[in-house]
Phi, psi and omega in degrees: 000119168293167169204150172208143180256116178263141144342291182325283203275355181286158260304069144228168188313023081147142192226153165322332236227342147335286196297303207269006169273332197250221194016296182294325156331285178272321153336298191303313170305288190292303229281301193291008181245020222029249188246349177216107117041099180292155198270153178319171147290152173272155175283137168257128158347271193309305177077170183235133222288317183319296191297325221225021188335309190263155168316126178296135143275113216309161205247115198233093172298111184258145196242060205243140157235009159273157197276328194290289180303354113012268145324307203284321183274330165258009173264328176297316180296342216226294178311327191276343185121337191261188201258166162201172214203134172263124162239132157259355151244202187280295211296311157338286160353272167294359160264323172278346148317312166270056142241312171194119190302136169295120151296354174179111185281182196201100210231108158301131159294304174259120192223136160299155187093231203257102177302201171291327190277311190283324184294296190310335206278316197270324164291335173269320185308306153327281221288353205258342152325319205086002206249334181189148213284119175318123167210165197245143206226117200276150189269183170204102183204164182270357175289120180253355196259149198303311162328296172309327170256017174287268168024282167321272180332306194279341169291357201097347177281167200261326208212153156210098197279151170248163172243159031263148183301109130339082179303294166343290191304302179324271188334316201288324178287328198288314192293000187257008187215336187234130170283163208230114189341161138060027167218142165258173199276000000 
């Protein structure tokens, strides 16, 4: 069972005619934005106080290739506050990523192309390089079986979320590795 969470609809329960208005909706947004998201500016560590009054938001790379869970994981990403970035495969990934480091992915295992394990594998590969900077990177996949997440684990990833997606769930793993507007540490 999907579930999405609207601005509109928090908390009272989510209904058919809710769910396919927050889908049409947030569809309509990634269609007007084309097929991935541009990638951030690069960052500077440091920053400048002027430029920069409030706390940056944590930067959350999603590594995804369905379009609904798409929607569903950015509107959650977007409800919790953080910045977000589309990727659809592994190969995606990895460009955007050396483009601007992530405080954190969020990596589907099966994708066409260059899957989920391997895109982990060649990013701990990178960071154990020097070439980029280390973060932690959540498997977000519907493989649930203890093999998958041996799997997941040996490849480098940190965490292994299942799907369908939980905002409840999300939030409560994202917080364990990123602070999240409007939550303390």
């Amino acid at each position: 069972m999907l579930m999405v969470v609207d601005a509109e609809f928090w908390g009272r329960g989510m209904n058919t005619h809710g769910f396919e208005r927050a889908i049409q909706a947030n569809w309509m947004r990634l269609v007007a934005q084309g097929p991935a998201r541009p990638a951030a500016p690069e960052r500077s560590p440091g920053g400048d106080s002027e430029t920069q009054p409030q706390a940056r938001r944590p930067l959350v790379l999603l590594v995804e290739d369905n379009q609904i869970n798409q929607v569903v994981a950015l509107e959650f990403l977007a409800l919790m506050g953080v910045e977000s970035l589309l990727a659809n495969n592994g190969q995606e990934a990895l460009q955007a990523c050396t483009r601007a480091t992530p405080d954190l992915v969020l990596m589907d295992i099966q994708m066409p192309g260059m899957d989920g394990l391997e895109c982990t594998r060649r990013l701990r590969s990178l960071q154990e390089a020097g070439s980029l900077a280390r973060f932690p990177i959540l498997a977000l996949t519907a493989h649930a079986l203890e093999s998958d997440i041996a799997a997941s684990l040996a490849a480098g990833m940190d965490e292994h979320l299942t799907k369908p997606l939980d905002f409840s769930a999300l939030r409560q793993h994202l917080s364990r590795w990123l602070v999240l507007p409007g939550m303390s540490s």
